[in-house]
N, C-alpha and C positions, 0 to 999 in steps of 0.2 A: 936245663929243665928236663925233668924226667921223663919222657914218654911213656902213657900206660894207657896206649890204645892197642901197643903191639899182641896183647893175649886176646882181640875180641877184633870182629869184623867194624872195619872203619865205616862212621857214618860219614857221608858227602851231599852237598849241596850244591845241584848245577847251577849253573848262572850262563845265561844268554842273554846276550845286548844287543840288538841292532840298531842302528846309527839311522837317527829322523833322515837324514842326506842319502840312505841305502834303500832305493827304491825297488819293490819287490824282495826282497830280503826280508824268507820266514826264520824266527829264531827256533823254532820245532824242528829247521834243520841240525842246527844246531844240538839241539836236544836230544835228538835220534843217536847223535855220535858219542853223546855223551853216556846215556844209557848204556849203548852196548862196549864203551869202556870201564864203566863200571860192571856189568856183567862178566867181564873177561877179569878184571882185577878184584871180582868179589865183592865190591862197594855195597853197602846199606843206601840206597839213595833216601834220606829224611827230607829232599825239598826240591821244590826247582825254582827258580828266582828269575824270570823275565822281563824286558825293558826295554824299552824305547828311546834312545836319548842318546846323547854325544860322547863319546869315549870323553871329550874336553874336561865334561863337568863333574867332579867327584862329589859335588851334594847331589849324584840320584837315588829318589826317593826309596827302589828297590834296591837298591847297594846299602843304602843306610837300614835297612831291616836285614838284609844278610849277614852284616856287620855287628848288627845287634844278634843277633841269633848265632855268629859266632863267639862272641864276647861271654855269651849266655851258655857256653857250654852243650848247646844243644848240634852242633857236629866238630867232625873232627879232621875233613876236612873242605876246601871250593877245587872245585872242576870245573875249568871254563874251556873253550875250544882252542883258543888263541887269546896270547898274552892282551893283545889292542881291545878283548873283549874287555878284560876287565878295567884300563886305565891306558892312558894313551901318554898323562904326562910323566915323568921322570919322577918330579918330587912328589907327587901323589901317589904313583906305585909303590915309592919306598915308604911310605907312610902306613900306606894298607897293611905291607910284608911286614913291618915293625909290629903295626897292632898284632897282627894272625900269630905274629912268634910268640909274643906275649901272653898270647891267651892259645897258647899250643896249638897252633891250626895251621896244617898243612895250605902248601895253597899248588895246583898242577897244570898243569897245559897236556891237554890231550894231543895235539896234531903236534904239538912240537915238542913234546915225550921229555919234557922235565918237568922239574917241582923241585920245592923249597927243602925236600929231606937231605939231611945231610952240606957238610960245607961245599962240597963242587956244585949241590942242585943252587944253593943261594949266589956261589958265583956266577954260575949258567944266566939264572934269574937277570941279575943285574947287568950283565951283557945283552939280553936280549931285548929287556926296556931300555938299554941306551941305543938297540937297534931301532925301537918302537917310535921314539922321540926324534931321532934321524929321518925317519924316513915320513916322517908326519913333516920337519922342519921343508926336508926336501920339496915337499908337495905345495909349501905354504910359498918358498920361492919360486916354484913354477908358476904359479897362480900370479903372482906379481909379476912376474916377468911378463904372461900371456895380457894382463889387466894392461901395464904401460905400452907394450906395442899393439893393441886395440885401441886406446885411445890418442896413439899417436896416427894411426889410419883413420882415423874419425870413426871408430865404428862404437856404436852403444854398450855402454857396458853393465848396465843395470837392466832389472824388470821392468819395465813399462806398469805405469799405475793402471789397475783396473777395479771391479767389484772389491775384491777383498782390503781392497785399502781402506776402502769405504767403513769397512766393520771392525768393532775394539776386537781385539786380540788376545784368550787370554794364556796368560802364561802357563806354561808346566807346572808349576811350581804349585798351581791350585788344583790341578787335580788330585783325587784320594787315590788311599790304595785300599779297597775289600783287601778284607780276613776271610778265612775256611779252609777244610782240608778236601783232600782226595775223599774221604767218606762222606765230608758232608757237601757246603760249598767252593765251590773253587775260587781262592782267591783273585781276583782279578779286578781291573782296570782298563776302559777302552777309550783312550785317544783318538781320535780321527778312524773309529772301527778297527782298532786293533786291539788284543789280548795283552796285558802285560801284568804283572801279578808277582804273587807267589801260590805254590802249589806244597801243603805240607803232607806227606806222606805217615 
């Protein structure tokens, strides 16, 4: 496929995720780093794309508007910090990478300085999510491991019921996302008082 973003300044759309499980964790850090690598490499920033939610789940609400707005032609290419920002599992990441080729979209990693351009950026790619999936798997055995020898000391391994059990729960999945831009509204969404959104420039 032809690239014909090479005669004009590329437009990018950051995307920061933090992880519900990531306490204290501002995705504006994020964000900060991302800017000024677009600054340094000239980037048109057209969005920022924020969210709250599990690398696990690839139906997030702000990924699925990213996705469409790339789909839509409207950049050319995602800027995320780190590859676990954007997908955590294996066959979900290659899924993404298939779409973005398809519809010409770059996809990059700021702190770990590759991207999809070119055949070594996509092999790079694909080694670093079977790093991403590795070391997720790693954690998920430590965690069993630490689960069976706690409860063979007797010791508790769950939350203790309190107030909150008491209350329906609702899911993510109900909440909306606000529309707006940088000029007018800011797109956003708050969870448990946080910001999560899009921001179109």
């Amino acid at each position: 496929m032809m690239d014909m973003t090479q005669d004009r300044q590329l437009r990018a759309a950051l995307y920061a995720r933090v992880s519900t499980d990531d306490q204290g964790q501002d995705p504006e850090t994020q964000l900060f780093r991302l800017r000024q690598v677009c600054k340094h490499r000239e980037y048109e920033i057209v969005g920022e794309y924020v969210e709250y939610a599990s690398g696990k789940d690839p139906d997030r609400k702000v990924l699925k508007v990213l996705l469409k707005d790339a789909k839509q032609g409207k950049l050319d290419l995602i800027l995320v910090t780190r590859l676990d920002r954007m997908m955590r599992s294996q066959k979900h990441f290659f899924e993404v990478l298939e779409q973005l080729h398809g519809w010409n979209v770059r996809f990059e990693c700021s702190e770990q300085d590759f991207n999809t351009k070119g055949a070594f950026g996509k092999f790079t790619m694909s080694l670093l999510s079977d790093l991403a999936e590795l070391e997720r798997n790693l954690t998920l055995e430590r965690s069993a491991e630490g689960t069976v020898r706690a409860k063979a000391q007797g010791k508790l391994c769950h939350r203790p019921k309190g107030a909150k059990d008491r209350k329906p729960r609702k899911p993510r999945s109900d909440r909306g996302i606000k529309r707006g831009s940088r000029s007018g509204d800011t797109l956003i969404n708050e969870p448990a008082g946080k910001t999560e959104g899009v921001t179109y420039y």
